[in-house]
Every structure is written in structure tokens, then in C-alpha cells.
C-alpha positions as CSV (number, residue, x, y, z in Angstrom):
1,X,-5.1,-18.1,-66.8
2,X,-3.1,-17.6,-70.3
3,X,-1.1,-20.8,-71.3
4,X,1.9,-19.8,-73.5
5,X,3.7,-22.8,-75.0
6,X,7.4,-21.6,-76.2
7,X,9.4,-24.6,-77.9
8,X,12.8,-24.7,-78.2
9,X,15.2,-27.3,-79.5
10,X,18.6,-27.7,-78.2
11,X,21.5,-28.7,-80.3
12,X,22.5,-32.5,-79.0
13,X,25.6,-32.0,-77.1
14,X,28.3,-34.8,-77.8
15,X,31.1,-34.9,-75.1
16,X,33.4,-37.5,-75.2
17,X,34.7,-39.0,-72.3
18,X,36.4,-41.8,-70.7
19,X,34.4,-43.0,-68.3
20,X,34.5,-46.2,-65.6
21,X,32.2,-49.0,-66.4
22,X,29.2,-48.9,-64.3
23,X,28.7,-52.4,-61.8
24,X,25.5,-53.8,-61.6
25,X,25.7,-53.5,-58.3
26,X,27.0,-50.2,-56.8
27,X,26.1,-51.4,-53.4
28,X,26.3,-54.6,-53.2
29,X,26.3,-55.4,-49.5
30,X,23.5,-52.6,-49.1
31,X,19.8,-54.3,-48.4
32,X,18.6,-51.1,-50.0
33,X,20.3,-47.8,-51.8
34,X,19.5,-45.2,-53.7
35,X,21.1,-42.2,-55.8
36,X,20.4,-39.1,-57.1
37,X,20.9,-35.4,-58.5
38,X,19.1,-33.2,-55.9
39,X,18.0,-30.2,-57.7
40,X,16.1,-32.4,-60.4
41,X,15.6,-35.2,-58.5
42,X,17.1,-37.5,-60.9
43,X,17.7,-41.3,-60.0
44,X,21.1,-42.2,-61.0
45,X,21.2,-45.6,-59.3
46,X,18.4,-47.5,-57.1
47,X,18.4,-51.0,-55.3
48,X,15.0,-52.1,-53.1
49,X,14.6,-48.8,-52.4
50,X,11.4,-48.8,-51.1
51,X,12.3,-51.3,-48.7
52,X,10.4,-50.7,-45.4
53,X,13.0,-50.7,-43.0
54,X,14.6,-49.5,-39.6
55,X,16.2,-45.4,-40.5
56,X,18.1,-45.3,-37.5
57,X,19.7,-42.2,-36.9
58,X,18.5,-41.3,-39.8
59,X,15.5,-40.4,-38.7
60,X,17.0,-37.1,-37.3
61,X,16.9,-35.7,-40.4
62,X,13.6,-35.4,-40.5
63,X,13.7,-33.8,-37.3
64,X,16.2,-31.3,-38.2
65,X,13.9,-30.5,-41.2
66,X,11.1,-29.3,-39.2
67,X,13.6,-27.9,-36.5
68,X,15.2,-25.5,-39.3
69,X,11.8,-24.5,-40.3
70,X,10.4,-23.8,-37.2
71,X,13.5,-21.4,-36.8
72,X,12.4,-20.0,-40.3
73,X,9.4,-19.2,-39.1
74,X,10.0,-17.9,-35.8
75,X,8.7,-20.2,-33.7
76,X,12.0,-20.5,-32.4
77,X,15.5,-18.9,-32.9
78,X,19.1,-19.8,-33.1
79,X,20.4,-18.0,-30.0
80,X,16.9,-18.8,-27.6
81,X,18.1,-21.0,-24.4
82,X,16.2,-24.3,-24.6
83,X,16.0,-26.1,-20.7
84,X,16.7,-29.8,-21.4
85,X,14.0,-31.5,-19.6
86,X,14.2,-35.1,-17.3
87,X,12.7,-36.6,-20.4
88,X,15.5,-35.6,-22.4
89,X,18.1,-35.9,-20.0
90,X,17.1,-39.4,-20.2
91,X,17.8,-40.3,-23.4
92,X,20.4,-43.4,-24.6
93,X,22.3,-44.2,-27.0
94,X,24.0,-41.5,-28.7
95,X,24.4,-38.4,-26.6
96,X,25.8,-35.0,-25.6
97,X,25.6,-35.9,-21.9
98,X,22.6,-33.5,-21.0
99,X,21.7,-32.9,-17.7
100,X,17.8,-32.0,-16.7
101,X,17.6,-28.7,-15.9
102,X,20.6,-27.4,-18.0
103,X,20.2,-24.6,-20.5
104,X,21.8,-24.9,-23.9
105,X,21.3,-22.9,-27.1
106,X,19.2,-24.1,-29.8
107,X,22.7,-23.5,-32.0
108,X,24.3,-25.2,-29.7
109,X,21.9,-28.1,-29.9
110,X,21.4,-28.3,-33.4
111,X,25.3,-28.7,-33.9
112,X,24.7,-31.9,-31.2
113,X,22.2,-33.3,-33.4
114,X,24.0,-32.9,-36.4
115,X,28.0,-33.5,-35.7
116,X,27.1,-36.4,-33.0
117,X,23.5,-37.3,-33.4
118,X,23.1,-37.1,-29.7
119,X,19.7,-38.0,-29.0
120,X,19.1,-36.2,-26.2
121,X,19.9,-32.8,-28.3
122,X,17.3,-33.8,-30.5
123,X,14.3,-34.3,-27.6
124,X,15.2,-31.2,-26.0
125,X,14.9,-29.6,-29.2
126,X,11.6,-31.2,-30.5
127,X,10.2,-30.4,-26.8
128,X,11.4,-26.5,-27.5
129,X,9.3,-26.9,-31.0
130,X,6.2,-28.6,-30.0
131,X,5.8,-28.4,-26.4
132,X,6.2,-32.5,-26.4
133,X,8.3,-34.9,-27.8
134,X,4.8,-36.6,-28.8
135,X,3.2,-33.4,-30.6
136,X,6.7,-33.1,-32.4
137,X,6.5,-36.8,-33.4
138,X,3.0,-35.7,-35.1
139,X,4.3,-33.2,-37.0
140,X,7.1,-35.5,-38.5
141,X,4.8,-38.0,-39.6
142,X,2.2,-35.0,-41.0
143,X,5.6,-33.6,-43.0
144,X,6.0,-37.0,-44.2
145,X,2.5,-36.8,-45.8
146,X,3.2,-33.5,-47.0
147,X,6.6,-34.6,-48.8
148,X,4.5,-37.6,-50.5
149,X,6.6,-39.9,-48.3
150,X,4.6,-43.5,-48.6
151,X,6.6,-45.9,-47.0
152,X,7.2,-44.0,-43.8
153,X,6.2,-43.8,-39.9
154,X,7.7,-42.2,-37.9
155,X,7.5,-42.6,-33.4
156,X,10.2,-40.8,-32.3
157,X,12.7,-38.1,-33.3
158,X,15.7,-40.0,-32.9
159,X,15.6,-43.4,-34.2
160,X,16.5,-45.9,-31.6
161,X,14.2,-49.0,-32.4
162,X,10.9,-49.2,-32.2
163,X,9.0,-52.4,-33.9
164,X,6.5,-49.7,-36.2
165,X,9.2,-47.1,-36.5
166,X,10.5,-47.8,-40.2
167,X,11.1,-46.0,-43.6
168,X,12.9,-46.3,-47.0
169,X,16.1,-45.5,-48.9
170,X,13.6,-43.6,-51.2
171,X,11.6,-41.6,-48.1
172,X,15.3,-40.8,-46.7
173,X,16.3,-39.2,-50.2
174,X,13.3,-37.3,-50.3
175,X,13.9,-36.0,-46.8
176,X,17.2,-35.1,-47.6
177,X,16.5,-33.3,-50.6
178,X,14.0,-31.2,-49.0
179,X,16.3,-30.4,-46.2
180,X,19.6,-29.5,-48.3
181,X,17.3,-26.9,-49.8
182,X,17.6,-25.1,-46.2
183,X,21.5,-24.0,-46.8
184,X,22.0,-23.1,-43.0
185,X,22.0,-26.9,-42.6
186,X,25.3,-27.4,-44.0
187,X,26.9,-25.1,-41.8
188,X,26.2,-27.8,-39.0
189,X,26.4,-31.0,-40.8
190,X,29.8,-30.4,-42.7
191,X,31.6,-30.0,-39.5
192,X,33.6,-32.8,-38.5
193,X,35.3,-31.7,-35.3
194,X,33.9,-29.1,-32.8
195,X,33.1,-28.3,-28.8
196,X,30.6,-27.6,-26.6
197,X,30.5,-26.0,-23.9
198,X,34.2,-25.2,-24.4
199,X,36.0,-23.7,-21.7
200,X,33.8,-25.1,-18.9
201,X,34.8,-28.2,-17.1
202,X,31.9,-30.1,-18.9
203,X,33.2,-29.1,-22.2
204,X,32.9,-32.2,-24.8
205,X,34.5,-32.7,-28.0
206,X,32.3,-33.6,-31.0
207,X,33.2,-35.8,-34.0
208,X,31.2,-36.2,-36.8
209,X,29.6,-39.7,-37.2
210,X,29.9,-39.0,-40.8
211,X,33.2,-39.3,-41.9
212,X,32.9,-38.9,-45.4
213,X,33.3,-35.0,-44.7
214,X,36.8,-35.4,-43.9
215,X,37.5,-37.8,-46.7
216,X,35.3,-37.3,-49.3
217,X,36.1,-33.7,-51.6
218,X,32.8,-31.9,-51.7
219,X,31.0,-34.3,-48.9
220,X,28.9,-31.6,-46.6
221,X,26.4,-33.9,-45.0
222,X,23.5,-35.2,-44.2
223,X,23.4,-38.1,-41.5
224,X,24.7,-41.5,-40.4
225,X,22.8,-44.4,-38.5
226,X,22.9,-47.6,-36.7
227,X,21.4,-49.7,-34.5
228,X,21.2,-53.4,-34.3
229,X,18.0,-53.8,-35.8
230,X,19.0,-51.1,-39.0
231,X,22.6,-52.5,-39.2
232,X,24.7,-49.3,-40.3
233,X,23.6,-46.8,-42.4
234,X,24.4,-43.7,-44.4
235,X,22.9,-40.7,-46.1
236,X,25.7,-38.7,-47.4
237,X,25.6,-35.7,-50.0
238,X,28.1,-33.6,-52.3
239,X,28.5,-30.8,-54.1
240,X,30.9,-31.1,-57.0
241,X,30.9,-28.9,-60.3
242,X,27.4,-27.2,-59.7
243,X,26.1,-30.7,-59.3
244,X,24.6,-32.1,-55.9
245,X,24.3,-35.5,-55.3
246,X,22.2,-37.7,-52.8
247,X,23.5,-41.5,-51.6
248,X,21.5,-43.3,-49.4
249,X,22.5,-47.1,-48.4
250,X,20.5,-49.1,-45.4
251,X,21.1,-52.1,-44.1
252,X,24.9,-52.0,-44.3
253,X,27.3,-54.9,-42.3
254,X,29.6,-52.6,-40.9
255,X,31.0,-48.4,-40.8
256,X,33.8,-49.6,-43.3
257,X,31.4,-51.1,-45.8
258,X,29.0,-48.1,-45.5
259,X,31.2,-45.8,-46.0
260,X,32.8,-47.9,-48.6
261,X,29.8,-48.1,-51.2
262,X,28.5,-44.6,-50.6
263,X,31.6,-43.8,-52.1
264,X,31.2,-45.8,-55.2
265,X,27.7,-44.3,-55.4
266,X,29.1,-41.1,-55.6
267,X,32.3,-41.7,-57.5
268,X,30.4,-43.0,-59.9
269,X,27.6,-39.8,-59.9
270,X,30.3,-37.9,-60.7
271,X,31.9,-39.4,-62.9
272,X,29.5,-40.3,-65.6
273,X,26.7,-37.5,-65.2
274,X,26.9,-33.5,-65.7
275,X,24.3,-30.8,-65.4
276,X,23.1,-29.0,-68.3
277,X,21.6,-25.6,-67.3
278,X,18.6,-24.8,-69.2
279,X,17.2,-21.7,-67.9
280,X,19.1,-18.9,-65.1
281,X,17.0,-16.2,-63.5
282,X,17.8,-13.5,-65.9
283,X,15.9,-16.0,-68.7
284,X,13.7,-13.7,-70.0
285,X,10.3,-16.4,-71.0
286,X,7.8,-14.0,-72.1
287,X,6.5,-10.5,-71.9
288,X,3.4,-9.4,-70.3
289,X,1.1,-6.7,-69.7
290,X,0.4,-5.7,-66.1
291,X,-3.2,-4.8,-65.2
292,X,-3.1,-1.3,-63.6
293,X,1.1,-1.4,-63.6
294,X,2.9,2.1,-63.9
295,X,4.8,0.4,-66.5
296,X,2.8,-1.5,-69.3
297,X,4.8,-4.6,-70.3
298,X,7.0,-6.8,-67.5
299,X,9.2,-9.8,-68.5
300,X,8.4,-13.5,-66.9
301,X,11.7,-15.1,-65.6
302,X,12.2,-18.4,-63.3
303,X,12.3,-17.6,-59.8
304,X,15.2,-20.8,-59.6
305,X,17.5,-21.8,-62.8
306,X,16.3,-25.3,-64.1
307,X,18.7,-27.8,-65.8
308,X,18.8,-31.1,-66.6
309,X,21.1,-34.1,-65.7
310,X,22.3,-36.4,-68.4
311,X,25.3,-38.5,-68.9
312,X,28.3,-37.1,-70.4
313,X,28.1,-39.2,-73.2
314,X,24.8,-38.5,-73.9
315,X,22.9,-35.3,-75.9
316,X,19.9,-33.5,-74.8
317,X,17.0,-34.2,-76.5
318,X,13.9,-32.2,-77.7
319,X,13.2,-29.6,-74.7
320,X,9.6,-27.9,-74.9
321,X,8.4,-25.6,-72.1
322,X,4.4,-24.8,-71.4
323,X,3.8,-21.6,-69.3
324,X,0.6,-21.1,-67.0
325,X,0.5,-17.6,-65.8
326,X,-1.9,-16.5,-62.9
327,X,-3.7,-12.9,-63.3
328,X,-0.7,-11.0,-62.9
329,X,-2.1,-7.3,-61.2
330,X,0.1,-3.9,-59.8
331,X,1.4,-3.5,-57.7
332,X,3.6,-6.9,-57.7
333,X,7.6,-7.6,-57.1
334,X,10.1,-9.9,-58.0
335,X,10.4,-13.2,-56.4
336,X,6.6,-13.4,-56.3
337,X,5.2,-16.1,-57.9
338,X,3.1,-15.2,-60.6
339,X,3.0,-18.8,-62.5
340,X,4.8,-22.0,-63.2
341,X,6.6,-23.6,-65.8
342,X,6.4,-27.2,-67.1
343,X,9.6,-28.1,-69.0
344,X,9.8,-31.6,-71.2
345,X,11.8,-33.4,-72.8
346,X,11.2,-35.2,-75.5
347,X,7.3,-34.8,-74.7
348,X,8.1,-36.3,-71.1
349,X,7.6,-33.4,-67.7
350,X,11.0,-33.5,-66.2
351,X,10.6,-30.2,-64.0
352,X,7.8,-27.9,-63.0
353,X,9.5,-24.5,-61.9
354,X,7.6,-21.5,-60.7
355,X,7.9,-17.9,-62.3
356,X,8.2,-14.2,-61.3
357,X,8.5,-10.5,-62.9
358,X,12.0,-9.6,-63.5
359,X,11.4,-5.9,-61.9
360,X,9.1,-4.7,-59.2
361,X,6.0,-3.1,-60.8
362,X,4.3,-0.2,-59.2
363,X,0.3,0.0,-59.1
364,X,-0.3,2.8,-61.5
365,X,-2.1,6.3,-60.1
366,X,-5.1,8.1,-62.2
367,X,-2.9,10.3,-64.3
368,X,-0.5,7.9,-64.8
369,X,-3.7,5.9,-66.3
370,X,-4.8,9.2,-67.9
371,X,-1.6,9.6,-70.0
372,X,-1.2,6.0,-71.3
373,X,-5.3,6.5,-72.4
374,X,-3.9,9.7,-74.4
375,X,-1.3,7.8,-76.3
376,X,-3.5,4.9,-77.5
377,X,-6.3,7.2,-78.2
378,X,-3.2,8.7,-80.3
379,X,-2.0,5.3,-82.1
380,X,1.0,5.2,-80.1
381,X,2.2,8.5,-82.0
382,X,3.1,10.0,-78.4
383,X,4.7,7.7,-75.8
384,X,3.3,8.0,-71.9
């Protein structure tokens, strides 16, 4: 393991601006809310947000998580035909009128889930995934534990009430972070109008229970929710300026309201915060040599650009990164992972990023071996 610590001070960045005043309360009618910048993770607003209560229909998002990874793994695929079972035929609430027996596309399905939260998509889809809707709930609640979700359990894929079915404002962000890292899932949740089975004469029109993707510039997801028990809530997300943000309110009075303060979360997100880029991929961090590599010397770049959110009125402060390389051997290729990178500011860990080689690096053969020994058995006079 070689630790490389590489310090760099930035020059404070003074932008002035004129910005709206901040409210105490951004969500004033919310029971809980959150807010932040997704790439970093950065809270830009909270409010109880570890409040154990009832997700709703937000719950799905969770499902669609480990849905879109299954798919990335090849457990299942985008055009496979999934046979909705009695089970999820059966389904209330919410739906995209199912019938047992009939065949849909997981697509198809997915778009059901995420345009008009029908519930019954999301059973037939969890059955396709886990064989049961009750060995799919187990794997939402072991994600949960994966994602460090603590005030979270989970016993069904949909969200209609159940009295030990709860989570937070915080678990939903975290969910939804880890899900808009999946891009596909924007193609599904951004639509607001759509069909299924169009042409037949069971074809149904979808509407997106999210409406902030038809009013809100930049809105491209994630999910709505309500039931009587969770009241009416929202996890919305938008992409302005490089910058993604993350609103979450719970516990909301009414659609209007909802839709209302999720709004002001994000209106104010953008208003007053920008991203600072740090480090791209081409960042070259350090130079190393390669154990056996045709070439002797590789440079370490991030595998994903880091930045850091501030407000515009505020500078950067004192950034210091501290590298920790594995035992980089040939052959090796870029996008591995070949270490990570803490970055601070001001002495405080704000990011941990991993690292890769800039260029693939070829294992090196005997004479290639023979003829670098020749040049430093010759100072360096003759170059291999």
C-alpha cells in the first residue's frame, strides 16, 4: 500500500450574487423533508428527517433500484416477457389493470411502475426477480442494510400500508441517490405521458403521478406517494447547470402543497448553491511504476470527476487530497480500480473517490524485461 498525500490550495472564489433570502422553513407544512446535491451528497436543507414514517409509493423506488440492477446483471432483461401472476393481478390501489395470465415486457412494466406507480407492475416485476414477492421483499430490506439505511423496513414492494412498513425522508434520499446513479432510470421516470399496450383494445394511457416533470425545468424524476396513513408525498430530482438536486417531503396535506414546497426546496437549491469541480478524469494525481508493465511509468486519474458544493457567495476553502494505492501489477486497464482518494477540506473528508490508470498497460514479455535491464545496467544512457 503507498499513501501519497498531494496538497493543494485553491484560490477562494468570490462570486457575487443576488440571492433570495432563505425561510426557516422551506417546507413548512411537510412532517419531514430533506435536500440535497446528489453527486456529493450534500444536505442543503433538512427538517425531522429521520422521522420513521409511512414511504408510500415511495417505496417503489427501492424496488426499481434492485429491479434496474437485476437487469444489470442479467438476471433479467428489458425485452424478456414477464407472466403477471393471480397475486399480482390482484393488486389495489394504483394500477395498470393486469390480468393473471397476461404477458407484458419487463420495459413495458417498468414504464408502469414508474409513470403510474401501478402496483401491480411492480409485483409482477419483483415475482420475475425473485421468484416471490416475499424473497424480493428480502432483498429490499438486505439493500437497505447495504446502503446504511437505519430507519427503514421494508414488507412490500409497493407501499400500500402496513403498520411495520415505515422509513425516512433521509432513507428515501439515500435511495434515490443510489438509484439516479443508474441513468436508464430517467428515461422511464421523466416521462409524463405515455401508452401501453397501444393499439389493442386494452390500450391505457399513462400520466405521470409526478407532475413536476411537466412544470418544473430540469425535473426528471424519481417518485410520488400517498396513502391515508403517509398523507401525500414527494421525492422529486433535477438537473440544472451540472448540478443534481434531491427533495424529499413526507407527510404532506394535499398534491398542491407537495408539489408546492418541493418546489421551494429546489428553487432555492438552485438558486443559492453551485458546483465547483475539483478533479475531471483526465486529472493526472500521480505517476507510478507498473510491476512487470510493457511501459514503466502509468499516470493515476479518478475514475469519476469530484467537486464540491458551496454557496455562491461563499469561497472554497483549504482542499487537501490523501491517495491510497493498492499493488498496482501488468497487465491492468483503465476503469480498473487501482485505489481511492480521500479529498478534504479544511482538514474535514468531504469525498472518498476511487482511482484508475489513464492507459491500458500490457504485462511485459522476457525481452521486453531484458531490454529495460540493459538500459539501467547502462544509467539510462540508452532508452528501452
Amino acid at each position: 500500500m503507498k499513501k501519497i498525500i498531494i496538497y493543494l490550495v485553491c484560490l477562494s472564489l468570490f462570486i457575487p450574487m443576488k440571492g433570495i433570502k432563505a425561510e426557516t422553513d422551506l417546507a413548512p407544512n411537510a412532517k419531514s423533508a430533506i435536500l440535497i446535491e446528489a453527486s456529493t451528497g450534500k444536505i442543503l436543507y433538512e427538517k425531522n428527517s429521520h422521522e420513521k414514517l409511512a414511504p408510500a409509493s415511495m417505496t417503489k423506488m427501492m424496488s426499481m433500484l434492485i429491479i434496474i440492477e437485476s437487469i444489470e446483471k442479467g438476471v433479467i432483461g428489458w425485452d424478456d416477457m414477464v407472466t403477471a401472476s393471480e397475486n399480482a393481478s390482484s393488486m389495489g390501489g394504483s394500477q395498470i389493470l393486469l390480468e393473471t395470465g397476461e404477458q407484458m415486457k419487463v420495459s413495458d412494466l417498468f414504464k408502469g411502475v414508474a409513470v403510474a406507480s401501478g402496483n401491480d407492475a411492480v409485483v409482477a416485476l419483483a415475482e420475475a426477480v425473485a421468484g416471490t414477492e416475499e424473497e424480493f421483499v428480502s432483498m429490499m430490506n438486505q439493500r437497505a442494510k447495504e446502503l446504511g439505511l437505519t430507519d427503514s423496513v421494508f414488507k412490500n414492494p409497493h407501499g400500500l400500508d402496513d403498520a411495520n412498513h415505515y422509513s425516512s425522508a433521509y432513507d428515501m434520499m439515500l435511495i434515490a441517490k443510489e438509484l439516479s446513479k443508474h441513468e436508464k432510470v430517467f428515461e422511464y421516470t421523466s416521462i409524463y405521458e405515455d401508452y401501453l399496450r397501444k393499439g389493442t383494445d386494452k390500450e391505457l394511457w399513462l400520466v405521470n403521478t409526478n407532475k413536476l416533470t411537466r412544470f418544473y425545468p430540469g425535473v426528471d424524476g424519481l417518485k410520488t406517494g400517498f396513502t391515508e396513513t403517509a398523507g401525500y408525498c414527494l421525492t422529486a430530482t433535477a438537473k440544472k447547470n451540472g448540478m443534481r438536486l434531491i427533495a424529499v417531503v413526507m407527510g404532506e396535506a394535499d398534491s398542491k402543497v407537495r408539489n408546492a414546497e418541493v418546489t421551494s426546496m429546489l428553487d432555492y437549491g438552485f438558486a443559492q448553491y453551485k458546483m465547483n469541480e475539483l478533479l475531471n478524469t483526465e486529472t493526472t494525481i500521480t505517476k507510478v511504476e507498473i510491476e512487470k508493465g510493457k511501459t514503466k511509468q502509468v499516470e493515476i486519474v479518478p475514475i469519476k470527476k469530484a467537486s464540491i458544493v458551496t454557496k455562491k457567495t461563499d469561497s472554497i476553502g483549504k482542499i487537501t487530497y490523501d491517495l491510497h494505492l493498492d499493488s498496482i501489477k501488468a497487465p491492468i486497464k483503465k476503469g480498473e480500480k487501482v485505489g481511492t482518494l480521500d479529498i478534504y477540506e479544511n482538514e474535514k473528508k468531504i469525498d472518498q473517490i476511487e482511482v484508475t490508470v489513464k492507459t491500458d498497460v500490457k504485462k511485459a514479455n522476457f525481452l521486453d524485461l531484458y531490454l529495460r535491464y540493459l538500459g539501467d545496467m547502462l544509467g539510462g544512457a540508452i532508452q528501452f
